[in-house]
C-alpha positions in Angstrom: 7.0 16.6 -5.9 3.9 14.4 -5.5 2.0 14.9 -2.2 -0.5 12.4 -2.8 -0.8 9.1 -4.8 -3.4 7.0 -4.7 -3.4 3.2 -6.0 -6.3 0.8 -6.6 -6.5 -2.9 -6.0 -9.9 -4.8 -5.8 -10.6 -7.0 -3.2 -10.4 -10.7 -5.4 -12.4 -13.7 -4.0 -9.2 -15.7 -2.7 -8.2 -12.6 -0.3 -11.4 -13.8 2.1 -12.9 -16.1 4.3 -16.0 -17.8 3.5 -17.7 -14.5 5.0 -16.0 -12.7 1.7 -13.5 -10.5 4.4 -10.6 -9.9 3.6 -8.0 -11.6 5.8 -6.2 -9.1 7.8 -2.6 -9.9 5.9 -3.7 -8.9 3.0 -3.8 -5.6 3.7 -0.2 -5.2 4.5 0.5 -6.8 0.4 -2.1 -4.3 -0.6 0.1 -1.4 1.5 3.2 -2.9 -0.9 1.4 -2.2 -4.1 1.0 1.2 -2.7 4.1 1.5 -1.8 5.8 0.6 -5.7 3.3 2.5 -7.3 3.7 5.8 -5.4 7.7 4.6 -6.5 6.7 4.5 -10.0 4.3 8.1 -10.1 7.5 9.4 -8.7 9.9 8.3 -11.5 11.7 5.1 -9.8 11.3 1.5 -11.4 12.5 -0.8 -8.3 13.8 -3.1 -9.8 16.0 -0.7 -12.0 17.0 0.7 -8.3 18.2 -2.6 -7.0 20.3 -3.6 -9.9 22.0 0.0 -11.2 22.3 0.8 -7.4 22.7 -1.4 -5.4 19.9 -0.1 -3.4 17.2 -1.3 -1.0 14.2 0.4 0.5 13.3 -2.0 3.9 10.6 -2.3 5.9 11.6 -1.9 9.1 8.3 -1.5 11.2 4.8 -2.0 10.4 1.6 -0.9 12.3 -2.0 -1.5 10.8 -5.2 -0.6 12.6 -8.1 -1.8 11.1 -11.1 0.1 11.1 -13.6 -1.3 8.7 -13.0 -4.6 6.8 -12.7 -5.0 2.9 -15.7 -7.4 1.6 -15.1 -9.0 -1.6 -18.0 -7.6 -4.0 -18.9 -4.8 -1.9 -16.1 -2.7 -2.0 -12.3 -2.5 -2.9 -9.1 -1.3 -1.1 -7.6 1.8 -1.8 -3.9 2.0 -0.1 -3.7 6.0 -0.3 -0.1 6.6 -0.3 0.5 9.8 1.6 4.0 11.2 1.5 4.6 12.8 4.5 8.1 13.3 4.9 9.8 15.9 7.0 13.2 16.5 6.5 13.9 14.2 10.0 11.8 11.7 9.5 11.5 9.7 6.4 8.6 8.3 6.5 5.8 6.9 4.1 2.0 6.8 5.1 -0.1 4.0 4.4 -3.9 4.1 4.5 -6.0 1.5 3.3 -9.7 2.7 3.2 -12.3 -0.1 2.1 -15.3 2.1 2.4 -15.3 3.3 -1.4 
C-alpha cells in the first residue's frame, strides 16, 4: 500500500493578491487535489465511488497552519499526501510545502 503520494499544483496568478501570495483558501482546494490524487495512485476514481457505491468520503474537520506562503512565480505548492492511518484512526495528512 502507498505510504506516500505526492501531487503538484503551481501557484497560477489568480490564486494571489497583488503581492503575488497566495490567498490562504487556496490552500485548503490545493489539499483537495491532494486528496483525489492520492485516491487515484491508490486505484479509486471518485466519481466511479459515488455512483457504483453510493459512497462519500467527508470532510469533517480542517486545520491549516501556515508556515511560509506560496508566491506566484517563485515557487509552487506541493500538497504531500501522507497516509498515516492507524487501524483507530483514519486519518489523512495534508501538507502543503511552498518552499520548492
Amino acid at each position: 500500500m502507498i505510504e506516500y503520494h505526492d501531487a503538484v499544483v503551481r501557484v497560477r496568478y489568480a490564486e494571489t493578491d497583488q503581492m503575488g501570495v497566495v490567498y490562504h483558501a487556496n490552500y485548503l482546494v490545493w489539499f483537495e487535489v491532494g486528496r483525489v490524487e492520492l485516491m487515484r495512485a491508490l486505484g479509486f476514481e471518485y466519481k466511479r465511488m459515488e455512483k457504483e457505491d453510493d459512497c462519500r468520503i467527508v470532510v469533517a474537520d480542517v486545520h491549516c497552519r501556515y508556515h511560509h506562503s506560496a508566491m506566484y512565480g517563485r515557487s509552487s505548492a506541493h500538497p504531500d499526501v501522507h497516509r498515516g492511518i492507524p487501524e483507530s484512526r483514519r486519518q489523512v495528512f495534508l501538507r502543503s510545502d511552498s518552499r520548492r
